[in-house]
N, CA and C of each residue as an Amber inpcrd file, in Angstrom:
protein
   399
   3.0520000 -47.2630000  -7.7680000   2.2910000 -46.0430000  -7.6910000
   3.1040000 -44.9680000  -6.9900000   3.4350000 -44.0320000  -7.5580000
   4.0990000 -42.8050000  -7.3340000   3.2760000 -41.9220000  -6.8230000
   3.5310000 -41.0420000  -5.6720000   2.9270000 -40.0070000  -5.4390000
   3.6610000 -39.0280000  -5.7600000   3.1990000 -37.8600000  -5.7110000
   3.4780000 -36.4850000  -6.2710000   3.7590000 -35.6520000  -5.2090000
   4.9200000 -35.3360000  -4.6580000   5.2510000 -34.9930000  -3.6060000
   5.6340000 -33.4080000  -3.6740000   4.7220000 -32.0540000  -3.4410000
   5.5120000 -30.8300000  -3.0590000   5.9250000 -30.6290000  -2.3790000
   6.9820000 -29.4720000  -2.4070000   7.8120000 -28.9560000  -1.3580000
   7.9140000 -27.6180000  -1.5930000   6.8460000 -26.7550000  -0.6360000
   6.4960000 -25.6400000  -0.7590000   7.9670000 -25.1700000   0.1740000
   8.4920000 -23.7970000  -0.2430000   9.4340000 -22.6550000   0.7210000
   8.8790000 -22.2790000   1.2060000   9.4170000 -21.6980000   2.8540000
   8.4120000 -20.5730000   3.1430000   8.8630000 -19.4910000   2.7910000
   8.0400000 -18.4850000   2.8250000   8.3780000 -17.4650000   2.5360000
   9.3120000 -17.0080000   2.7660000  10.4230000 -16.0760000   1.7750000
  11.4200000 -15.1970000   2.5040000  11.2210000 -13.7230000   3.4340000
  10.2490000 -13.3780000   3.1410000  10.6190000 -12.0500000   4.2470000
   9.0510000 -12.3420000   5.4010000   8.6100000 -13.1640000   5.5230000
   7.5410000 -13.6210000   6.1940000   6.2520000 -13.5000000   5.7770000
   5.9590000 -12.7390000   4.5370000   5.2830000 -11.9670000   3.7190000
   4.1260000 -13.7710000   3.4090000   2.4880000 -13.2700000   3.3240000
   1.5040000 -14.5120000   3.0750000   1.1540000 -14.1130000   1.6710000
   1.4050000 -15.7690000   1.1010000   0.8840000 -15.3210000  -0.0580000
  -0.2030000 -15.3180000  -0.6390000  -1.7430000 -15.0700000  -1.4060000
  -2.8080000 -14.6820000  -1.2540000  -3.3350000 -14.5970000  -2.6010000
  -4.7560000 -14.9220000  -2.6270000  -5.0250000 -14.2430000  -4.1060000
  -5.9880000 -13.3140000  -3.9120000  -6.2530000 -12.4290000  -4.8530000
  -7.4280000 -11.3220000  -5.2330000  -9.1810000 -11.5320000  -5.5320000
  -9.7330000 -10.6190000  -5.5360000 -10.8470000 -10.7810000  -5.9070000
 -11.1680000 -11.5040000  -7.6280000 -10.1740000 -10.9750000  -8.2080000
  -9.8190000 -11.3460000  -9.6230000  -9.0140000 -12.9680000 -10.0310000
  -8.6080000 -13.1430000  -9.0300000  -8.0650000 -14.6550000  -8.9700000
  -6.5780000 -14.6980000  -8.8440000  -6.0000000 -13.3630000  -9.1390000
  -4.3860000 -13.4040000  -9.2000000  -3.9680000 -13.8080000  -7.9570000
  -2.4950000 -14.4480000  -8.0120000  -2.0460000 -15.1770000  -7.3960000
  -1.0180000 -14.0490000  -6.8650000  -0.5660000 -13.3600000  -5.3650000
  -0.3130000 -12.6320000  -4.9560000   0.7630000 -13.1720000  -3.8680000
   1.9710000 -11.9450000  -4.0210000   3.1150000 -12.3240000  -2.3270000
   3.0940000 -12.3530000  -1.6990000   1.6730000 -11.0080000  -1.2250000
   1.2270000 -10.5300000   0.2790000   0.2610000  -9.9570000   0.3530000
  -0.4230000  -9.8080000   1.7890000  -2.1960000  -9.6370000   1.3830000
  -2.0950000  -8.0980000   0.7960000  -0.8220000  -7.0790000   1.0570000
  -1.3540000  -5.9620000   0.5750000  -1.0130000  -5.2880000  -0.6310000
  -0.6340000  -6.8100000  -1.4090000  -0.1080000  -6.4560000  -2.6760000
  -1.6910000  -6.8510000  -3.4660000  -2.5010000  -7.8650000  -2.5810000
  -3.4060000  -8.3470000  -2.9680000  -4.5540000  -7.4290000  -2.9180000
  -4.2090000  -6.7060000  -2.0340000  -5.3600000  -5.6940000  -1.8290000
  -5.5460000  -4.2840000  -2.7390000  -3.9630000  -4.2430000  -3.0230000
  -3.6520000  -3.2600000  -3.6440000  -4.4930000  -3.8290000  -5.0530000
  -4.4120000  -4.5770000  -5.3340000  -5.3410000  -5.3980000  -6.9650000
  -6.0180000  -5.2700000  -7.1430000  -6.7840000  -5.7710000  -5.9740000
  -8.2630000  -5.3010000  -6.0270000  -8.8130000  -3.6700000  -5.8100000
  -7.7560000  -2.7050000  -5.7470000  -7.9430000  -1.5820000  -5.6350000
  -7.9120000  -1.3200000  -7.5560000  -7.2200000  -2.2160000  -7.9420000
  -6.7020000  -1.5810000  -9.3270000  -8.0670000  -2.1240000  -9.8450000
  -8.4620000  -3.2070000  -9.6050000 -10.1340000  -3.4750000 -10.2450000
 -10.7420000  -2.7510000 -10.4010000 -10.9880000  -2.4190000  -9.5330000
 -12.0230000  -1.0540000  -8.7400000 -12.2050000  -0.0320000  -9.8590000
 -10.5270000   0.3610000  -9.7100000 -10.2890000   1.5750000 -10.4810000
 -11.0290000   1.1480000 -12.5230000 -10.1710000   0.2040000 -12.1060000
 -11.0200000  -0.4040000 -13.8270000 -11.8690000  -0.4660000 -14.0860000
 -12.9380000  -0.8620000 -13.0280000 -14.5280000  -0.5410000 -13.2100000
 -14.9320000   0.6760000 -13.9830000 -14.1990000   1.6220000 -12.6720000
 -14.8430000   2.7290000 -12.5440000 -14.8210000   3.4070000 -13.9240000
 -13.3780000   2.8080000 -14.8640000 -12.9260000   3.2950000 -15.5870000
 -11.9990000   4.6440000 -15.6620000 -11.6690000   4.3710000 -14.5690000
 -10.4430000   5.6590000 -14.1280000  -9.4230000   5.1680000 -14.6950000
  -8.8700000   3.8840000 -15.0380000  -7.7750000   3.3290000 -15.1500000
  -8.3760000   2.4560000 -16.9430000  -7.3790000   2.0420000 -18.1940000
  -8.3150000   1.5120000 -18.9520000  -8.0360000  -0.0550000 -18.9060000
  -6.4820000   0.0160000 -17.8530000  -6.0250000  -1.6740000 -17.9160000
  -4.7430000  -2.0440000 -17.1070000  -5.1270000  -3.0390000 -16.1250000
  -3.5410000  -3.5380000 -15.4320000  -3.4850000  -4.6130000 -15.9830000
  -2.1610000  -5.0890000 -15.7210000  -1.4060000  -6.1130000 -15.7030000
  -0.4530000  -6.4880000 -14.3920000  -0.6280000  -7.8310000 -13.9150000
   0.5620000  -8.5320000 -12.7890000   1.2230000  -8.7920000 -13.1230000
   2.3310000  -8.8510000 -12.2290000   3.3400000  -9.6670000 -12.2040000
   4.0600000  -9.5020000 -13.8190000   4.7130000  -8.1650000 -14.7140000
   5.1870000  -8.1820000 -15.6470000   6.6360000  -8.0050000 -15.7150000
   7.2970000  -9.2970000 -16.6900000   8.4360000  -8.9050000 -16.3010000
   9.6720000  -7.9350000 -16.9640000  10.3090000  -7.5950000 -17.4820000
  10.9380000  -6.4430000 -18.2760000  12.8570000  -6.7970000 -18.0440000
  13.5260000  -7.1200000 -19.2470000  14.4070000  -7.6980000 -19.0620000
  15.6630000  -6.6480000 -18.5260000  16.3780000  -6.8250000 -17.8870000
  17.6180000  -5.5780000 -17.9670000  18.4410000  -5.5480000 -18.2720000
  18.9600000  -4.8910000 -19.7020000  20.3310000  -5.2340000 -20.7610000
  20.6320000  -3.7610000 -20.4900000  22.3540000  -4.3930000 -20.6500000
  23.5760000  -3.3040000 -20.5580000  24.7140000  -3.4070000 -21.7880000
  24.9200000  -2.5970000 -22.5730000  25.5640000  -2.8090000 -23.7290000
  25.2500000  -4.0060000 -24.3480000  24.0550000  -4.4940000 -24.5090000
  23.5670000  -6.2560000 -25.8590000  23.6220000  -7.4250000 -24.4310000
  24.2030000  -7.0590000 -22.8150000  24.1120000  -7.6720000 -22.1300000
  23.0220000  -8.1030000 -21.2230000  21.6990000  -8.8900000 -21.1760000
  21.2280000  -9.0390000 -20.0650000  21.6440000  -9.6190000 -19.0210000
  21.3370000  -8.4690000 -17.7360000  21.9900000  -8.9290000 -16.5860000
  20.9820000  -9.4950000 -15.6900000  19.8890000  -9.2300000 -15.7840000
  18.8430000  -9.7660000 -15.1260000  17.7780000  -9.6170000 -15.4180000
  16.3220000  -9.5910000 -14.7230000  15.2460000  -9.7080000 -15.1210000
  14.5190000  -8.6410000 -13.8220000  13.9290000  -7.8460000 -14.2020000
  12.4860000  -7.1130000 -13.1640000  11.4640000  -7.2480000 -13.1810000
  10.8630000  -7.8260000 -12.2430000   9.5190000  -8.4210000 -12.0650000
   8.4980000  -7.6060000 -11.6860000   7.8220000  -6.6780000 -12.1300000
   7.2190000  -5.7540000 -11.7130000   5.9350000  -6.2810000 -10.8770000
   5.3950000  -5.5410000  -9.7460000   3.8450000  -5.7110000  -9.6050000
   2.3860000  -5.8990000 -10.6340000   2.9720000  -4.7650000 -10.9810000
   1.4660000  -3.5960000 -11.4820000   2.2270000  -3.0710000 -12.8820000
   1.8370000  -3.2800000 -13.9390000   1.6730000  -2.3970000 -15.0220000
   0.2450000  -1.4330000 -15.5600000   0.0530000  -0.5300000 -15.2170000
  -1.3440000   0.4540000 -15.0640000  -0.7350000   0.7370000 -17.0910000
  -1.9490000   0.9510000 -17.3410000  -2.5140000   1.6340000 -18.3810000
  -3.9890000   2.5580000 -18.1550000  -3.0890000   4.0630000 -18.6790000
  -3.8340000   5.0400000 -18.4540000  -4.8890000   5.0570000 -19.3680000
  -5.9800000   6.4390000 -19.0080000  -6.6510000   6.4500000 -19.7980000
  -6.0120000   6.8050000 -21.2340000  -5.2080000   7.8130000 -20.7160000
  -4.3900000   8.5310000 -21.9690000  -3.7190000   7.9920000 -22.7770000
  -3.3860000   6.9180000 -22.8470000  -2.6000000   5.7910000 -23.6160000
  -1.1980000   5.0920000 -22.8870000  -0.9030000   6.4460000 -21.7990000
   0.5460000   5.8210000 -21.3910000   0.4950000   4.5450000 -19.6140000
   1.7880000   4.0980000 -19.7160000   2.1050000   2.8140000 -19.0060000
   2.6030000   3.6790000 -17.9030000   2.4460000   3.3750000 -16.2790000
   2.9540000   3.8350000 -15.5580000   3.0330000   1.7600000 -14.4940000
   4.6260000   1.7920000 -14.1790000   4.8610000   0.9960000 -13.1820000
   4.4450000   1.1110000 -11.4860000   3.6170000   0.1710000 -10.9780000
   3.3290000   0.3580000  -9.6420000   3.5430000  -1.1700000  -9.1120000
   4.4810000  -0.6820000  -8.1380000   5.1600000  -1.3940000  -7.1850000
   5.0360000  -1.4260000  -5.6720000   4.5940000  -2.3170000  -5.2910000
   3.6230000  -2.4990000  -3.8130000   5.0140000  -3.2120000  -3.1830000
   5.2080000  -2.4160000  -2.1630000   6.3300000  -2.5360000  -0.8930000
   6.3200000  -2.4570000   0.2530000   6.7820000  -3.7880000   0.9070000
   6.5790000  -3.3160000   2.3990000   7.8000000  -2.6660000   3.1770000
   8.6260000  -3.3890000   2.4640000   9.7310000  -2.4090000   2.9230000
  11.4880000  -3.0740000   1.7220000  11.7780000  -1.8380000   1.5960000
  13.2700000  -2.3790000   0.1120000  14.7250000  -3.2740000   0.5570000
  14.7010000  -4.1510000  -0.5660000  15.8850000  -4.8680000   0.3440000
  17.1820000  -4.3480000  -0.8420000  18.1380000  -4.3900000  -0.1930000
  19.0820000  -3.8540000  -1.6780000  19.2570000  -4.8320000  -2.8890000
  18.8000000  -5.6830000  -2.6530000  18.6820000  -6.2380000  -4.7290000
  17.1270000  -5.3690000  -5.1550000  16.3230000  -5.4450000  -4.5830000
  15.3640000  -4.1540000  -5.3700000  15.6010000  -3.1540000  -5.5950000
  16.5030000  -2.5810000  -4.7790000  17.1990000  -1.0620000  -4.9120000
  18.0630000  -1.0890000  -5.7100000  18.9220000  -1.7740000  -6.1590000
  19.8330000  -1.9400000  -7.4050000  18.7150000  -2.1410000  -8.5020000
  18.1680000  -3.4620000  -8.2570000  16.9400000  -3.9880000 -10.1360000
  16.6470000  -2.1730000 -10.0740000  16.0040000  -0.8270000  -9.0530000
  15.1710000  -0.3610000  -9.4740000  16.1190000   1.0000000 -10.2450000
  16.7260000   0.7480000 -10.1210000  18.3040000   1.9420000  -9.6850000
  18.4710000   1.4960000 -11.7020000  18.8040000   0.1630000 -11.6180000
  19.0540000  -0.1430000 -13.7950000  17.5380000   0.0130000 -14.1430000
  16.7320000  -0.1720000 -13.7490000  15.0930000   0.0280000 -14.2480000
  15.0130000   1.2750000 -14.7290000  15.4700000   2.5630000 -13.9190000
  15.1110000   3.6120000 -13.8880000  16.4220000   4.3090000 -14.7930000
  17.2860000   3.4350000 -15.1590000  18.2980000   3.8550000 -16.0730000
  18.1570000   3.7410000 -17.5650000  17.4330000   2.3740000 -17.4550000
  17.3340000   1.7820000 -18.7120000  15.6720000   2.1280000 -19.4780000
  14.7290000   2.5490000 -18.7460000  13.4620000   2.8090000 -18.9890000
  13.0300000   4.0320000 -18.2110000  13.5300000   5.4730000 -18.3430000
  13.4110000   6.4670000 -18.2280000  11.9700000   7.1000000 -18.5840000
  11.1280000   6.6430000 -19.6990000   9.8480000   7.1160000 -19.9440000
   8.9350000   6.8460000 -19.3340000   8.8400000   5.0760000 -18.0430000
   8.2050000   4.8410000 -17.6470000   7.9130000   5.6140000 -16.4970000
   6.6580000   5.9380000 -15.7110000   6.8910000   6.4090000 -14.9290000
   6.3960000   5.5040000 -13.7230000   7.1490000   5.5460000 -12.7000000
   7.3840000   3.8560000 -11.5430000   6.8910000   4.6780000 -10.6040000
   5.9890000   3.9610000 -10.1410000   5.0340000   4.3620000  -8.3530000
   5.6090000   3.4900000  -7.5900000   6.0420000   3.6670000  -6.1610000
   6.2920000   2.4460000  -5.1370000   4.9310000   2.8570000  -4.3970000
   4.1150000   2.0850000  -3.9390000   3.4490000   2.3050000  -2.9190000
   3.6700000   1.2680000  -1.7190000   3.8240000   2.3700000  -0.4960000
   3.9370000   1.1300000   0.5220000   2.6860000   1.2530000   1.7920000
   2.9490000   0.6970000   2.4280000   1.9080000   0.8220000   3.3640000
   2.1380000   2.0320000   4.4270000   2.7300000   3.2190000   4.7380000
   2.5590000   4.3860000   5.1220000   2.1360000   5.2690000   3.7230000
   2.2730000   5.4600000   2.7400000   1.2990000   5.9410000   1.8980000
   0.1620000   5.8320000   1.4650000  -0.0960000   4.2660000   1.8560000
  -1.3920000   3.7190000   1.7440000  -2.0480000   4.2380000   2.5000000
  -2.1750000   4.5000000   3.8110000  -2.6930000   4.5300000   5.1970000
  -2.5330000   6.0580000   5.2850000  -1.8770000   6.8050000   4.4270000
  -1.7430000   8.2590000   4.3020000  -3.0220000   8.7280000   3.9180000
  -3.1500000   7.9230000   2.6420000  -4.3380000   8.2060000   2.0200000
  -5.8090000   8.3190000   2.2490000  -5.6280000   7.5700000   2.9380000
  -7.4520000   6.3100000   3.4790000  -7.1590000   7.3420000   4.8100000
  -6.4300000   8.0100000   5.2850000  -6.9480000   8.9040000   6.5920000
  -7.7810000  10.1790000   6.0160000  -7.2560000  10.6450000   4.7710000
  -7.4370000  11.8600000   4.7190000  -8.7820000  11.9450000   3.5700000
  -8.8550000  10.5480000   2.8120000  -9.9450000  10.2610000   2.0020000
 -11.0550000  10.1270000   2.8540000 -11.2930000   9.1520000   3.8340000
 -12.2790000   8.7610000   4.8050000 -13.3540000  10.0750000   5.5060000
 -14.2380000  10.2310000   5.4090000 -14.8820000  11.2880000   6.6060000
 -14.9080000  10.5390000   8.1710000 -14.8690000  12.0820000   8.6160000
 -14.7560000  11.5510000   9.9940000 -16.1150000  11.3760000  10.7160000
 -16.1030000  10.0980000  11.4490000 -17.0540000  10.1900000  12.6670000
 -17.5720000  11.1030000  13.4310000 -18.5050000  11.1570000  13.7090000
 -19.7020000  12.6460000  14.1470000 -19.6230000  11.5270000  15.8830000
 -19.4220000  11.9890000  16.9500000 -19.9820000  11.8670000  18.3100000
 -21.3590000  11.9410000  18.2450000 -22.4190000  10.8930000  18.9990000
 -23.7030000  11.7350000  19.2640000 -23.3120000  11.4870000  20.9740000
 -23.9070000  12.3650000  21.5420000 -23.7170000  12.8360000  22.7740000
 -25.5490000  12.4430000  23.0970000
């Protein structure tokens, strides 16, 4: 009788990995959170469709040199694809993948969101607290 033995990594940048309200399987809680923001939006119907975790190959003259793993593929209402990419902070192999991404797929248009834009937002969206005295 054999057992079935895993051997989970830990994480590389310390980052927990997590799932969504939707069930996706996530790197970090605020990539996870960010998902469930994109739900939201889908409800509401602001947005008509995401996709995780998509990947998009990167060829140079008939050469693929690697692969980009995107977050977020948004589909607008309008018909077009915009890339959103949840970051906590860039290491230089993302900055290179994003550097041929943005060479090789020029029409897309790529969001990074990180968590000072996040937190940009939600200050200035939020109303403020009233004192009662």
């Amino acid at each position: 009788m054999s057992r079935l033995i895993r051997h989970f990594k830990a994480p590389k940048y310390g980052s927990k990995s997590c799932r969504c309200h939707l069930g996706h399987c996530h790197q970090s809680v605020f990539e996870a959170e960010y998902c469930d923001q994109l739900g939201m939006m889908c409800r509401a119907r602001a947005i008509s469709s995401f996709a995780s975790q998509v990947s998009y190959p990167l060829c140079v003259n008939g050469t693929q040199i690697c692969t980009h793993i995107v977050d977020f593929v948004v589909h607008t209402k309008d018909g077009k694809e915009e890339i959103h990419e949840v970051k906590g902070f860039a290491t230089p192999v993302w900055e290179l993948k994003y550097k041929l991404f943005k060479a090789l797929y020029p029409e897309l248009k790529y969001l990074i969101i990180t968590k000072d834009y996040y937190a940009s937002r939600d200050k200035y969206s939020r109303p403020r607290r009233r004192r009662t005295y």
